[in-house]
C-alpha positions in Angstrom: 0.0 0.0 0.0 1.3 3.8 -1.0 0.9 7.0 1.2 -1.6 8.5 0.9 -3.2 11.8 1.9 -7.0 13.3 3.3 -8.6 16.5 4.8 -10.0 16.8 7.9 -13.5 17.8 6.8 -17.0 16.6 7.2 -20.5 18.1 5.7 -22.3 20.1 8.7 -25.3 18.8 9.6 -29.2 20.4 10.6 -28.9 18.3 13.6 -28.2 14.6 15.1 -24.3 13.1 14.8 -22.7 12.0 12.2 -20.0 10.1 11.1 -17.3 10.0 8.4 -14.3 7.9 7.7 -11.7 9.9 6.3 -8.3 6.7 6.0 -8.5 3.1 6.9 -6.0 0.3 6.6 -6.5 -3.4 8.2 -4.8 -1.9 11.6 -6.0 1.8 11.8 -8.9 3.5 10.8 -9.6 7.8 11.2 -12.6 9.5 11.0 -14.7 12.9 12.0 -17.7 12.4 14.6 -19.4 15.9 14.2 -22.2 16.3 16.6 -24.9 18.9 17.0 -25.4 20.8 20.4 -26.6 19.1 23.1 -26.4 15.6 21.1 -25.1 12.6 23.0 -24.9 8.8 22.5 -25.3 6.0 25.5 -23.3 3.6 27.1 -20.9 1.3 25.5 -17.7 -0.1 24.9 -16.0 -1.1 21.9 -14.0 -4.5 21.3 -11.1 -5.2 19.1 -9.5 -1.5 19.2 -8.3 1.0 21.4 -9.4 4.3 20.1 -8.5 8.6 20.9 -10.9 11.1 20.5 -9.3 14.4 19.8 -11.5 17.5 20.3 -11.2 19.9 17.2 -13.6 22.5 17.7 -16.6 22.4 20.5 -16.1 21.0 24.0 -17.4 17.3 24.7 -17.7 15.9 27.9 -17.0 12.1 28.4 -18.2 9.9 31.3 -17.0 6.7 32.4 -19.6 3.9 33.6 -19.8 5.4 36.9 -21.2 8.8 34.9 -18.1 10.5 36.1 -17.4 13.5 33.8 -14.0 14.7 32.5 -14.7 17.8 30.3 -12.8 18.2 27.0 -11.9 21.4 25.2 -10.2 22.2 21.6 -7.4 20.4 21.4 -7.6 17.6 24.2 -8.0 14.2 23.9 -9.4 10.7 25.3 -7.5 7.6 25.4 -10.3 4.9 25.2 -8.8 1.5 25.5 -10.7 -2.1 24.4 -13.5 -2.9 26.2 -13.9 0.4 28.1 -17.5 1.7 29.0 -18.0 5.5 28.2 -20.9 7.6 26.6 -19.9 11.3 26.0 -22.2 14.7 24.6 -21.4 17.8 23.0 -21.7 20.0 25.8 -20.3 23.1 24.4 -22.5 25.9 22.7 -21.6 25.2 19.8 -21.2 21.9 17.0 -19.0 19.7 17.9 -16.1 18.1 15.5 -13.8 15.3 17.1 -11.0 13.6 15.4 -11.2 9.5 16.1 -8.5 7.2 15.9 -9.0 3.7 15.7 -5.8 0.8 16.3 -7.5 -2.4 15.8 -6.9 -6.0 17.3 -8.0 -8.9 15.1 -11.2 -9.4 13.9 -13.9 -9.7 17.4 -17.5 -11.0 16.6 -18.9 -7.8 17.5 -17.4 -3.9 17.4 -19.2 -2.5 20.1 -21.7 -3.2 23.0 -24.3 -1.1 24.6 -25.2 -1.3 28.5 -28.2 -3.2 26.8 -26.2 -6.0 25.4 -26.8 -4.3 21.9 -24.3 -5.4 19.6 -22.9 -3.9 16.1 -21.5 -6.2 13.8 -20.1 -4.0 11.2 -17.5 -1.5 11.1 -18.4 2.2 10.2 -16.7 2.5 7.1 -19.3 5.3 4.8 -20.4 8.2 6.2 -23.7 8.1 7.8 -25.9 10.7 10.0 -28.3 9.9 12.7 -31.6 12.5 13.6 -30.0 14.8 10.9 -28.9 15.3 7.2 -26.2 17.0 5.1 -26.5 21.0 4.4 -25.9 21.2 1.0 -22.8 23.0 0.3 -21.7 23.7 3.8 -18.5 21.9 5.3 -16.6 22.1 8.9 -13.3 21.5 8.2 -10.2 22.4 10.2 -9.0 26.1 9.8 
């Protein structure tokens, strides 16, 4: 496999979370989670990589399963190893765009797990949104 280069960009959105892989190989994968204000996702862990989230405008604040907060501003980061339990929100005033890096371990049965038992099967490799859509034309990228 060559080098190979990409852009830290992702459409905005009229509201939900989205997701967008930006370069994968069979050991690492990066992508941009952009989330509206206020937008959150629940409990759950992930299995077969250790992943970073690194704030790149907004604020998010992660919990751990105990709900315990640590409060992230542009330009920190969260080391999230296999199998840890976390849910995080946008909890700035404003959208928030975060920088995910993936190192993955084999190939587990599932990719993550919610407090449910819920389990995902399939990577996220195409962009999708969730309780939102594209704005045509309109793109947060890093400046």
């Amino acid at each position: 496999m060559d080098a190979f280069t990409y852009k830290l960009k992702t459409p905005m959105i009229t509201g939900g979370r989205s997701h967008i892989p930006l370069a994968d190989t069979e050991l690492m994968s990066v992508g941009i989670n952009y989330y509206a204000v206020g937008r959150k996702n629940k409990l759950h862990a992930h299995f077969g990589e250790d992943h970073t989230f690194v704030v790149m405008d907004g604020q998010a604040t992660f919990y751990n399963k105990e709900h315990q907060p640590s409060v992230l501003n542009k330009g920190e980061a969260i080391m999230l190893p296999v199998g840890c339990l976390y849910y995080f929100e946008n909890s700035g005033d404003k959208p928030l765009a975060l920088l995910r890096v993936s190192a993955l371990k084999g190939k587990p049965e599932f990719t993550r797990v919610d407090a449910e038992g819920n389990k995902r099967t399939e990577v996220e490799n195409q962009y999708i949104t969730v309780d939102g859509e594209p704005i045509a034309g309109k793109f947060w990228e890093l400046s």
